[in-house]
Each structure stands twice: as C-alpha cells, then as structure tokens.
C-alpha positions in Angstrom: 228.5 -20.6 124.2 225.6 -22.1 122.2 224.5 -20.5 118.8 221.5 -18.7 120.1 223.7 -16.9 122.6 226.4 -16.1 119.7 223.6 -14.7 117.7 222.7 -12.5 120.5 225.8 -11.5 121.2 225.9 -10.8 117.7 223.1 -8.5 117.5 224.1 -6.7 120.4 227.2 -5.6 119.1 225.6 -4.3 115.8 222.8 -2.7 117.9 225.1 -0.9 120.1 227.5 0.3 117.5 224.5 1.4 115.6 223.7 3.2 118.5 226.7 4.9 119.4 227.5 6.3 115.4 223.5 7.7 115.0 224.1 9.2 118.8 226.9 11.1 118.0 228.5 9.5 121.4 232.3 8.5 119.4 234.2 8.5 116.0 233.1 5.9 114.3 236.5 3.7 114.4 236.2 4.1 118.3 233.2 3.1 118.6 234.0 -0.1 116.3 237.0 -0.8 118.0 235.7 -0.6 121.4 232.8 -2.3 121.2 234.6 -5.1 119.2 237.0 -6.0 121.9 234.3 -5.9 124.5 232.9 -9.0 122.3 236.0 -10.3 121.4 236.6 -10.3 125.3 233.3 -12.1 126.0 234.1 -14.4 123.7 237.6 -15.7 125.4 236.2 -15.3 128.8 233.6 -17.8 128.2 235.8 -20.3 126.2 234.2 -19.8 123.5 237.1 -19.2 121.5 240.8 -18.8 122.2 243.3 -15.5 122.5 245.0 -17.4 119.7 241.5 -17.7 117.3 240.2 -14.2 118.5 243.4 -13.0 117.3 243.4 -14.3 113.9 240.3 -13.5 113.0 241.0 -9.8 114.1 244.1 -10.0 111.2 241.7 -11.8 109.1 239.2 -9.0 109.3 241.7 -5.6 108.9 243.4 -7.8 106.2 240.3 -7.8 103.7 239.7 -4.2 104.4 243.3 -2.8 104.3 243.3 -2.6 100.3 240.1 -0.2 101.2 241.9 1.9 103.8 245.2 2.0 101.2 242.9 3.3 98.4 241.1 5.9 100.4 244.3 7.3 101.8 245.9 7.7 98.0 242.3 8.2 96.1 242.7 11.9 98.6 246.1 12.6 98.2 245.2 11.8 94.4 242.2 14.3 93.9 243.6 16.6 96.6 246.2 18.0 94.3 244.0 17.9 91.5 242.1 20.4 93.5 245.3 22.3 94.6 246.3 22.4 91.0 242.9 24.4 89.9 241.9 21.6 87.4 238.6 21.0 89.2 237.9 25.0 89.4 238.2 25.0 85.4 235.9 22.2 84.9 233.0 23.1 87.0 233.0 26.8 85.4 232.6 25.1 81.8 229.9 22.7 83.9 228.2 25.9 85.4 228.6 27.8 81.8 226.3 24.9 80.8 223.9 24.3 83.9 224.3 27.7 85.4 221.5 27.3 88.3 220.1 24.3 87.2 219.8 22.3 90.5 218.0 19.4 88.7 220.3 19.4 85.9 223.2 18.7 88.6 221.2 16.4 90.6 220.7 14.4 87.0 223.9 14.7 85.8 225.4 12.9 89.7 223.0 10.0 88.9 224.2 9.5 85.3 227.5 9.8 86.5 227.3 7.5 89.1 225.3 4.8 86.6 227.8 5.1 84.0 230.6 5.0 86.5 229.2 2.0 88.3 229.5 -0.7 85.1 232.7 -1.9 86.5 230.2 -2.9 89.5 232.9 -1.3 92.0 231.5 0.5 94.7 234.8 2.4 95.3 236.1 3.3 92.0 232.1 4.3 92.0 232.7 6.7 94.3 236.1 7.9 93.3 234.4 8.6 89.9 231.5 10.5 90.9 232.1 12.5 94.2 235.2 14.3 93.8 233.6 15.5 90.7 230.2 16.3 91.6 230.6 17.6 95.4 232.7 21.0 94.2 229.8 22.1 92.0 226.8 21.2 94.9 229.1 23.5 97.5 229.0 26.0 94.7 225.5 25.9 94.1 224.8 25.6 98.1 223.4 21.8 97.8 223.8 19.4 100.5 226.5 16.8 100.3 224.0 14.4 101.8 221.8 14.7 99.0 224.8 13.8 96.8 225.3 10.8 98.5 221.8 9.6 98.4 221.5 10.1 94.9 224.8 8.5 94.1 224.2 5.4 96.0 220.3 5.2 94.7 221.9 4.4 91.2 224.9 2.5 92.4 222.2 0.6 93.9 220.1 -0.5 91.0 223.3 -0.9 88.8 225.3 -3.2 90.8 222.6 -5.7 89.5 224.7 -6.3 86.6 225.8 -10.2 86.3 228.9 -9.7 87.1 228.2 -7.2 90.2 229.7 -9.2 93.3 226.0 -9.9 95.1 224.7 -11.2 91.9 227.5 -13.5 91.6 227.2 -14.4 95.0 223.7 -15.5 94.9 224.5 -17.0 91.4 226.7 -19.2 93.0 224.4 -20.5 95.9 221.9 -21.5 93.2 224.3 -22.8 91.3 223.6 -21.3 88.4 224.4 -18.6 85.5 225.0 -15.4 86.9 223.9 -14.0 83.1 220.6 -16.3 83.8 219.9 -14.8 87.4 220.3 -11.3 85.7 217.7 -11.8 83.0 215.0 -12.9 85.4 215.7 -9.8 87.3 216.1 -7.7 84.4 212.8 -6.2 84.6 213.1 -5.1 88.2 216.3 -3.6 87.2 214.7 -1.3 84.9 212.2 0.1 86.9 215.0 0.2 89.6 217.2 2.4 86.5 213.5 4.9 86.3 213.6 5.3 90.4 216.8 6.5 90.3 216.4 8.9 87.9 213.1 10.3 89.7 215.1 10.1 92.8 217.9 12.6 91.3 215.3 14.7 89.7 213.3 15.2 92.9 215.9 15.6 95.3 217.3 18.4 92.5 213.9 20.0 93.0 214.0 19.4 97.1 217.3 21.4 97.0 216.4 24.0 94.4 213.3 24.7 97.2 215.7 25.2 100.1 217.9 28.1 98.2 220.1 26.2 96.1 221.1 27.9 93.5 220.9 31.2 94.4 222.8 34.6 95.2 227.0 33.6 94.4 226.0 30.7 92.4 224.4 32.6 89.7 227.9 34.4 88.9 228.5 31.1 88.0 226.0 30.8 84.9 228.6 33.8 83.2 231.6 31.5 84.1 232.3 34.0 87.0 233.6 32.8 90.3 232.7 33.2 94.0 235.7 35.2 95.7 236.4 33.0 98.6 236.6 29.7 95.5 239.8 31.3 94.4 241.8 30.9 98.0 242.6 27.8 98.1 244.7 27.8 94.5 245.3 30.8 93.0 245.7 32.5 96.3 248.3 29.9 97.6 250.3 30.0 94.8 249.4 26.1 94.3 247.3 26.3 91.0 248.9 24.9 87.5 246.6 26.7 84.7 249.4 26.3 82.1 249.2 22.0 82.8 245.7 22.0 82.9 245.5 19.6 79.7 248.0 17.3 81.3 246.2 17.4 84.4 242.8 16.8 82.6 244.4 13.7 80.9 246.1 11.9 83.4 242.8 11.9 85.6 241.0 10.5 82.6 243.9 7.9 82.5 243.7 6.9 86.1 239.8 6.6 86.0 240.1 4.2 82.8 243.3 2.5 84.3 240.3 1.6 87.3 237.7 0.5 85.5 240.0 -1.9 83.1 243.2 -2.4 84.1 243.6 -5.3 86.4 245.5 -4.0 89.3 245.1 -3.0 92.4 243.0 0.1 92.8 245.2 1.3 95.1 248.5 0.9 93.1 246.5 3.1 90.5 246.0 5.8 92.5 250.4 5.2 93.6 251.2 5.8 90.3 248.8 9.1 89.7 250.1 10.9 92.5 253.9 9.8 91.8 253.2 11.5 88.2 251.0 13.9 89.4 253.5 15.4 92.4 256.6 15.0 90.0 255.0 17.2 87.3 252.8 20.2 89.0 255.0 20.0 92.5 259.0 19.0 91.5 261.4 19.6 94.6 260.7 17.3 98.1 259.9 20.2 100.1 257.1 21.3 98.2 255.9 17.7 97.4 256.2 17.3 101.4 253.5 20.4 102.2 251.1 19.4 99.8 251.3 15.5 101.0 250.7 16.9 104.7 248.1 19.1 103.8 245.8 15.9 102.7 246.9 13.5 105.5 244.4 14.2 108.0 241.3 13.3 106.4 243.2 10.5 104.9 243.9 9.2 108.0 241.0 10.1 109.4 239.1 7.8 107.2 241.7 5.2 106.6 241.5 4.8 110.6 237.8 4.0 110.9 238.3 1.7 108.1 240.8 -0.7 109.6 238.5 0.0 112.8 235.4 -1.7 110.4 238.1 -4.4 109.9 238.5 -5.1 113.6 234.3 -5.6 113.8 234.1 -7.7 111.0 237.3 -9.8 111.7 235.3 -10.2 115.0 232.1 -11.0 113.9 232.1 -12.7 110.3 235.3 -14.7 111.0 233.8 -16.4 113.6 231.0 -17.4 111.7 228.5 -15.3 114.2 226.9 -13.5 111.3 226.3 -16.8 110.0 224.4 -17.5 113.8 222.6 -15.0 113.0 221.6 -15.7 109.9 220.3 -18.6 111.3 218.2 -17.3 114.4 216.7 -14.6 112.0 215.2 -17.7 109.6 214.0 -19.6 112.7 211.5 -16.8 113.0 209.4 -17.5 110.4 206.0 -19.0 111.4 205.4 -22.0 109.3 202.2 -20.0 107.9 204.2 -17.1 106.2 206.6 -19.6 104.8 205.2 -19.3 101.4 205.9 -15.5 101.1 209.4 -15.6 102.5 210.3 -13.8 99.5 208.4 -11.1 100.0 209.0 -11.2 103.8 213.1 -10.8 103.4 212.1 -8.4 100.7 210.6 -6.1 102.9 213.0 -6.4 106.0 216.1 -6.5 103.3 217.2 -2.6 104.2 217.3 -3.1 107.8 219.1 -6.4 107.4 221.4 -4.8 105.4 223.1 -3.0 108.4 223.6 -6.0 110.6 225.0 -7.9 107.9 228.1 -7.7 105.3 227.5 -8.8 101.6 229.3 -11.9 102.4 227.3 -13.3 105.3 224.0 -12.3 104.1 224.5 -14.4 100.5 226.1 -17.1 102.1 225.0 -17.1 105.2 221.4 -16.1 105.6 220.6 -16.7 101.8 221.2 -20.7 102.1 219.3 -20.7 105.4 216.3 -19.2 104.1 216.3 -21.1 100.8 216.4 -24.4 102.9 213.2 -22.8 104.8 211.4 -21.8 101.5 212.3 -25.1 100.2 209.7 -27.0 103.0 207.3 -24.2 101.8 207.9 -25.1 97.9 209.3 -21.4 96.8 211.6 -21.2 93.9 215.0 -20.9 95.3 215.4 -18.2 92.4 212.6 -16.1 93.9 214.5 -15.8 97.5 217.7 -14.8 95.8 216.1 -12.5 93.8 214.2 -10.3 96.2 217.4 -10.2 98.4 219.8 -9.1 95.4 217.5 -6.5 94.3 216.3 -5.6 97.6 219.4 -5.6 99.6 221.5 -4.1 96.8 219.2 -1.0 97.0 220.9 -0.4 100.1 224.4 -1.6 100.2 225.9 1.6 100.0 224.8 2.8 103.5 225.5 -0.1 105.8 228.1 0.7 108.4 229.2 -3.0 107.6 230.1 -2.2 103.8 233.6 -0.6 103.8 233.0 1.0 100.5 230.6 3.1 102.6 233.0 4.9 104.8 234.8 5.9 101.6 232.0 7.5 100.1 230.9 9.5 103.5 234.8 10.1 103.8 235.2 11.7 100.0 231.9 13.9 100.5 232.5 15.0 104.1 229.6 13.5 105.7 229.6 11.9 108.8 228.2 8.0 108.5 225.2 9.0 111.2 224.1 11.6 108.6 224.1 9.2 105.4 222.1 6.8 107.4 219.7 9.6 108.8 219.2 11.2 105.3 218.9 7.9 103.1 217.8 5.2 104.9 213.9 5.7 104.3 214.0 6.5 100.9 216.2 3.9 99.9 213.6 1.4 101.9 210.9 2.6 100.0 213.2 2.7 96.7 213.5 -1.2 97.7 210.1 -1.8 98.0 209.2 -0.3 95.1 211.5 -2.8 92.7 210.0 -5.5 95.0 206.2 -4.2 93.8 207.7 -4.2 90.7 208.7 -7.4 90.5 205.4 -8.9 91.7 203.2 -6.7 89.2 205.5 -7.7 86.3 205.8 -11.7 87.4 209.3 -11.7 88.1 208.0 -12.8 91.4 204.6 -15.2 92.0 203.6 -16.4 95.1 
C-alpha cells in the first residue's frame, strides 16, 4: 500500500471515530478499539504490514499510555476518599463563605487554578489539581461541568507555552535550537494568550450566572450553610472524618507538591496517598475493601477507554501513518500560498489537532511543512511558532491526547460534550494569539 493510500486510510479511521464519539453511536474505548482493528486488519490483509508488526505496534501504543490509565485509576480512588472523608465539603463552605454566589468569582478562581497548577507543564497533574477541586463547588452553585472544562483547558492551553512544556521542546528540537529562545519570541503571544484566558473564565462565569447559576440552594451557601442532599454521601454514610480533617488537608497538599516536584511516577504518587490515606481514615480490610469498590467503576471506566486510545495510536503513529499524513496534508499547498504557510497551519491548527497526537504533528507534519516554507523562504521559526501557539490552544480536547480522557473522566463529561462545547471557542481563542502575533511582529509575512 503506497503512502497516499496509508494517508487515506489514515484519515478514515480518525474521521470515523470522530464520527462515532460526537454521534453518541458507542463508548468511546469501543469505538477506538473497533475501528482500530478494522485498520489494523486492512493493513495485514493487504501486506502491508505483518500480524507480527501490527502486533507490536498495538503493545507499543497501550504501552505509552498505560502510565495514563494507572494514574487515572489511583488519582479517583485518591480524591474519592477525600470526598468520602468530608474534607472537600469543609473546604468549599469556607470557599462559598468567601464567593457565596459569585459565579464569576468561581469561574476566575478555575482559571487561576488551572494557570498556577499548569507550571509543571503537565496536562494530568493539571487536571488532578484543578477539577476535583473546582467541580464540587460548580455542582453546588448549579454550573455546568462543561464550562469547567473549557475554562480549565483555555489556560492549560496558553500555559503549556512555557520552555520546558513538551510541544515547545518538541518544536525546539526540530529547529534545533533553545527551547528558552523559541519561548521569548513567542512570549508576546503568550501574554495576550494569558488575557484571553482570563476573559474566557470571566465571560463564561457571566454565561452561567445568566442561566440560573447561583441561585435558590446555593445561596445557603454564602452563610456556610449546606444543601440537605450534600450531606448524604458522608455524614449520612457514616464515612466522613471531621476530627482528621487537618491531616487530610495536609497530605493532599503533600501529594499535589510531591507531583509537581518530586521525580516519580505520577502514578506511584497517587499509590502512596491512598495507602496513607486508607490506613488512616479507613483501618480494617473490610472497610478499606467497600470504599475501594465504591470508586472502581468510573476508574475503570476511564482507565478502559484509555488503553482503548492506546490501541488507535499504537495503530496509527507506530506505523508512521500519521507521519503519511502529515505528508499528504503539506502536498496541498498551492505553490502561491506558500509564503503564508504560517498563517495557513495557523488557522487549520485546531482541526488538525484532532487527527493528530503531539508527537506526530511536531515531528511529523512540522518538518514537512518547514521543508515546504523553506522553497517559499519563511523562517522556519515562524512555522513552529504558529503551530505551538496555535495547536497548544487546543491540546486539551483532541480525542488523540490521552490527558484528555482524564480530564472529561474527573469532571463527568462525556468526550462528545467537551468537543461540542469547546471546540469553537478555543478555535477562535487560537486565532486570536495568531492575530496577535501578526499585529505585534512576532509573525511577518
């Protein structure tokens, strides 16, 4: 099979997956699955690869997401008994005391949150950080968890800029240059990327606020009152720990800062703070046993769809087909437009974002279309920046980004719904840095 066809095939698989998730017609880790093997069937059926090869890049592909799937399912079992143990129930009231029915003032505090907790430049200590806080006091005050999620991955977006953020580094390293020097030239974009994000949480507060948020049962909350049916599942279950709520309080503090600078795996972290956290609230291994059961569902839920993602990625971007069509997608450029390339994978960056994983779009399409701006004489620079601060803006909804399916996984929300409620804002949020950088000559033509 030539590369056009593997392209093709390519495409097809990420269209139809697409297709299936935003359709509602399967889970999500069916639908990868499924669709997966079809190709990976194609594939040995035309010779184009071996049982053998098709194989190993199936392991290949589960194998880089399995420290993802391991996290997820101990990052829930972590913050569920923090929730059984009434620690989160304390901390929103004193939150509430403070905001009361501020909408805004939530929706701004999730953004700061998320900017602050995104310096590490890790999507999934990101969202570990910022959502099992946040999402208690939107169901309190009636927001939408989708709005949560855009906001959080708005500012996750123009943060993971930072130098040594992995798609800065990436495109650092295909220049072959500093990745401190890449980040000053994109600095400026950066900052008016930082601004966005901070309208984006402020207008989305005022978006909810006009829907009802903040109204009837959460205004009990501005006295530190609670809503009767918050109380059930602690208090009520004879699961909540008020006399350990300072212990509790610090070893979640511990395991956030063991995450952001300990160097371990994240998933080991989160090992040890349910070990301590089960041995202290929960002693005896029957009670230990209920609360682990009464997490593992979602848990596995998630976990599952993960290791699914693996599958489509071991299938795809092990076999180099991203990198196909990478190449396909460059070919497309009429030799007339080739001096605006940059602005061109600018403005397509978002939608390219869901066919392609970080990886394969920095080294695979980003040489590509540097080799095709070099014949135009554009600055290699230029290309890499529009599609770091383009691409980034949107990194945090692409099916293909595994960190993705933890955040829609921590916040309830089915993937179809993330996509459906962020995708055009955070393509004009893109478009936007990309005006910026042209009006403030990061970018010239």
């Amino acid at each position: 099979m030539n590369e056009m066809m593997l392209a093709f095939l390519g495409f097809a698989t990420i269209i139809l997956i697409i297709v299936l998730l935003l359709r509602n017609v399967t889970v999500p880790a069916i639908a990868f699955i499924g669709v997966s093997t079809v190709t990976a069937f194609i594939l040995i059926v035309t010779g184009t690869f071996s049982v053998e090869e098709m194989g190993g890049f199936i392991a290949a592909g589960v194998k880089g997401v399995h420290s993802t799937a391991s996290l997820f399912i101990f990052s829930v079992l972590f913050f569920g008994i923090m929730s059984d143990v009434g620690m989160f129930d304390r901390i929103i009231n004193a939150l509430m005391k403070k905001v009361g029915n501020n909408v805004t003032g939530v929706a701004l505090m999730t953004c700061i949150i998320a900017m602050i907790g995104h310096l590490d430049g890790g999507g999934a200590s990101t969202f570990l950080i910022t959502i099992p806080a946040m999402l208690p006091v939107y169901k309190r005050l009636n927001m939408r968890p989708t709005t949560l999620l855009l906001i959080c991955v708005t500012a996750m977006g123009v943060m993971n800029l930072l130098p040594w953020g992995g798609p800065t580094m990436r495109s650092a390293s295909v220049l072959e240059m500093d990745a401190n020097q890449l980040w000053m030239r994109l600095l400026p974009m950066q900052v008016v990327g930082i601004a966005i994000a901070l309208f984006t949480a402020v207008f989305w507060g005022m978006v909810e606020k006009k829907r009802g948020a903040g109204e009837g049962e959460a205004l009990d909350a501005k006295n530190g009152e609670r809503p009767e049916g918050l109380e059930e599942a602690t208090a009520s279950n004879g699961l909540a720990r008020p006399k350990l709520f300072a212990f509790n309080v610090i070893w979640t503090l511990t395991i956030i800062v063991a995450l952001v600078f300990l160097d371990v795996p994240s998933y080991y972290t989160f090992m040890i703070g349910c070990v301590v956290a089960l041995l202290v609230n929960y002693p005896g291994a029957k009670l230990q046993g209920k609360i682990i059961k009464s997490h593992s569902g979602p848990a596995l839920t998630m976990a599952s769809t993960i290791l699914a993602a693996g599958v489509f990625l071991g299938v795809l971007e092990d076999s180099e087909i991203m990198n196909h069509m990478a190449t396909v997608l460059a070919s497309f450029i009429p030799p007339s437009m080739g001096r605006f390339l940059p602005l061109i994978i600018g403005v397509m960056s978002v939608p390219l974002t869901l066919l392609f994983c970080t990886d394969s779009y920095f080294y695979g399409l980003l040489p590509v279309l540097i080799g095709v701006g070099n014949q135009f004489g554009v600055d290699p620079a230029h290309t890499a920046i529009t599609m770091v601060v383009c691409r980034n803006c949107a990194t945090f909804i692409s099916p293909v980004v595994p960190a993705t399916f933890l955040g829609v996984g921590l916040a309830g929300v089915e993937i179809k719904d993330h996509i459906k409620s962020s995708f055009f804002w955070i393509w004009g949020v893109s478009i936007l840095c990309l005006a910026a950088g042209l009006a403030l000559g990061v970018l010239t033509f």
